[in-house]
C-alpha positions in Angstrom: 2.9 -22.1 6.1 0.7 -19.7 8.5 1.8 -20.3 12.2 -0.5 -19.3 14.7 0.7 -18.7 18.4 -2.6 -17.9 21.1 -2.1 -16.1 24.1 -4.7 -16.3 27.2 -4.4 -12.2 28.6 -5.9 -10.4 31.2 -8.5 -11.4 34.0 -11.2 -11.4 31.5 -8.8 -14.5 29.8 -9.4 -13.0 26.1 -7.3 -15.2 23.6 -4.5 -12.5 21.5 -3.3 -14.5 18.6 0.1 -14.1 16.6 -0.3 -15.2 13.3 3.2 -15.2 10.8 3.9 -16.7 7.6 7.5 -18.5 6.8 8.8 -15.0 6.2 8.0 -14.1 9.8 6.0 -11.4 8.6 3.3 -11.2 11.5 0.0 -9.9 12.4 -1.3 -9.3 16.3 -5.0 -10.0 17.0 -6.5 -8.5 19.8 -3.7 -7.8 22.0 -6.2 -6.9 25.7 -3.7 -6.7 28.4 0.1 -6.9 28.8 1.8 -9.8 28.7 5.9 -9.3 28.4 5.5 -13.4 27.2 3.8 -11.6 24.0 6.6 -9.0 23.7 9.4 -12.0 24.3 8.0 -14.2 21.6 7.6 -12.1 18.9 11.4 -10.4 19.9 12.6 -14.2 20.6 11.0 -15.2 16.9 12.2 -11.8 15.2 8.7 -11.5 14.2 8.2 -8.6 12.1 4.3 -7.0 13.4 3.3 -5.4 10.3 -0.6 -5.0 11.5 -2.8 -5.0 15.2 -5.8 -6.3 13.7 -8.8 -5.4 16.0 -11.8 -7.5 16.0 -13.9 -5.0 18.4 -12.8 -2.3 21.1 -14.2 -3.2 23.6 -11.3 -2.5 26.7 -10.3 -7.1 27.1 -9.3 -7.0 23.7 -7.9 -3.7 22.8 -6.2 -2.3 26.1 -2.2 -3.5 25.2 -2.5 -1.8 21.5 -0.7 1.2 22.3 2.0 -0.2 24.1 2.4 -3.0 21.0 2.2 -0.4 18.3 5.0 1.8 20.0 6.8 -1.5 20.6 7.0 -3.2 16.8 5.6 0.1 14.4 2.4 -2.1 13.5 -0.2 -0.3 11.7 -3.6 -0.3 13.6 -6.5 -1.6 11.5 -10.6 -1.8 12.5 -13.9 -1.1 12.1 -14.3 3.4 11.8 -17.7 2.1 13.7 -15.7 1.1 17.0 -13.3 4.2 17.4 -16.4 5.5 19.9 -16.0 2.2 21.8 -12.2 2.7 22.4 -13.0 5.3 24.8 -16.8 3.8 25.9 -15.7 0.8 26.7 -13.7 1.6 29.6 -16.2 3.6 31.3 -17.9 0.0 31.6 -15.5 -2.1 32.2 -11.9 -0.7 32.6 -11.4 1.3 35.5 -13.6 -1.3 37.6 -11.1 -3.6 37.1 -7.8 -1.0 37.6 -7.4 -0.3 33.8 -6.7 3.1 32.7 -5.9 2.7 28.8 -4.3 5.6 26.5 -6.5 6.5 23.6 -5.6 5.7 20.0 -6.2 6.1 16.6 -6.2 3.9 13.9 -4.1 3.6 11.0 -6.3 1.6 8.6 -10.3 1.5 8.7 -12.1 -1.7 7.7 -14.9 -2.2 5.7 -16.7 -5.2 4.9 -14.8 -7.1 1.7 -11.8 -5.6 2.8 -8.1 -7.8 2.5 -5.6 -7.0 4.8 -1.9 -8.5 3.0 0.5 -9.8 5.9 2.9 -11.2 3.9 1.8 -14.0 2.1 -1.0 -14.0 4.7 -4.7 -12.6 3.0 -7.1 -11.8 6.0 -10.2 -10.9 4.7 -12.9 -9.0 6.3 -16.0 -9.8 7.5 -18.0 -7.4 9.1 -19.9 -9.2 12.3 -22.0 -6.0 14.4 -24.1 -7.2 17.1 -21.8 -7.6 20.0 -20.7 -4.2 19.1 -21.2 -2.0 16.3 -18.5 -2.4 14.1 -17.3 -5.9 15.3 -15.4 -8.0 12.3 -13.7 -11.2 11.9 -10.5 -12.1 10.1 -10.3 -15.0 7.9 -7.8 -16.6 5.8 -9.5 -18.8 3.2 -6.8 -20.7 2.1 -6.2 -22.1 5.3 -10.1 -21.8 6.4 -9.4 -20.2 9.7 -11.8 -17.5 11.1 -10.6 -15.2 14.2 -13.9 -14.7 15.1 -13.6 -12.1 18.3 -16.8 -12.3 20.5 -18.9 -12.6 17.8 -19.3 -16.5 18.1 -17.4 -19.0 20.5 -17.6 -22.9 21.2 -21.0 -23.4 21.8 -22.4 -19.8 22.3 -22.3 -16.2 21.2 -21.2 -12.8 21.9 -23.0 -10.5 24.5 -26.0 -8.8 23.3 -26.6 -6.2 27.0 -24.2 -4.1 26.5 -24.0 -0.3 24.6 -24.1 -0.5 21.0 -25.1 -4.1 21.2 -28.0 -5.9 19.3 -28.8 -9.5 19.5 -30.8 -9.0 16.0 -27.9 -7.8 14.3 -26.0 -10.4 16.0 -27.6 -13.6 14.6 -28.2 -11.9 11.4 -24.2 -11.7 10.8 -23.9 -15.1 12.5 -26.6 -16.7 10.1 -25.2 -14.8 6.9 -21.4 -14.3 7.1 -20.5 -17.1 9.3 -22.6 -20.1 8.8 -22.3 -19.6 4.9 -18.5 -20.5 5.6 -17.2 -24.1 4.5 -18.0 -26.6 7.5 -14.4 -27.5 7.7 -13.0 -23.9 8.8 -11.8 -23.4 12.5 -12.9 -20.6 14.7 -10.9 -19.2 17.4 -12.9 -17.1 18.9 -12.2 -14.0 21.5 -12.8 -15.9 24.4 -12.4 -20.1 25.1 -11.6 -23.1 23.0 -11.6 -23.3 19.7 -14.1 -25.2 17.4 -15.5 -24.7 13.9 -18.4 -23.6 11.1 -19.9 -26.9 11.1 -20.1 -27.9 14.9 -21.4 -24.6 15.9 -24.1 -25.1 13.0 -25.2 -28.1 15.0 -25.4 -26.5 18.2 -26.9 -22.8 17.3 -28.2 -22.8 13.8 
């Protein structure tokens, strides 16, 4: 059984999700700010963080991964397409809001069709661009969730004005990766509540 534990981080509120099988073998997803509740919960569980799965790079969902990959030893996996964001993205955002975030490299590259193994977890990848470049999302089809980033939330969709961003490319993913899904599979998106393939089809399809 997949447990899934959301923390709300950082002033921009992005949702970080821990995500463990029985095993307590754990992936991180999109860890943006520090939070020592994060650190206690997966020390307090004895959660063992195999991977920091990273949706995007842009600095609200990304700026706590060194700190968590010094912490647990997690291998770092994402899109080779956002590694220029890592760096980018503060210059817009960041240091306006008193972040000043250490640069890193990941272990592990994602490409579209990709699996990630977490245990008995299987996150598969699905490349989403349009809110940035090499945006993915992380979906478990046995127990049709998708951790969708910024890519889609509850009645809306990522942020198209910003570098690297098209709104083309955008509803192009949206259209063929995410409203092809089962109607029944939950999205938790980056930002917000959570909601699903099918409502969202009703609202923006």
């Amino acid at each position: 059984m997949v447990e899934i534990k959301p923390f709300i981080l950082g002033p921009l509120q992005n949702n970080c999700y821990v995500v463990n099988d029985e095993e307590k073998q754990a992936a991180v997803i999109d860890p943006g700010f520090e939070e020592e509740e994060l650190i206690f919960y997966i020390k307090d569980n004895q959660l063992e963080v195999k991977y920091i799965l990273i949706t995007h790079a842009h600095f609200d969902h990304v700026s706590f991964v060194p700190e968590l990959k010094q912490a647990t030893g997690a291998k770092i996996a994402m899109a080779a397409k956002e590694v220029p964001m890592i760096k980018g993205s503060y210059e817009w955002g960041g240091p306006d809001m008193g972040y000043e975030v250490d640069n890193f490299k990941p272990d592990e590259y994602l490409e579209d069709g990709d699996s990630i193994k977490v245990g008995s977890m299987d996150f598969k990848i699905i490349l989403t661009p349009g809110h940035s470049p090499g945006g993915v999302c992380f979906y478990l089809p046995k127990e049709k969730i998708l951790f969708s980033g910024d890519t889609i939330f509850a009645g809306t969709v990522g942020r198209t004005d910003l570098p690297g961003s098209s709104e083309k490319v955008l509803w192009q993913a949206i259209n063929k990766k995410i409203f092809t899904l089962p109607d029944e599979v939950k999205i938790l998106p980056g930002h917000g509540p959570e909601t699903s393939v099918g409502q969202e089809k009703k609202w923006q399809g």
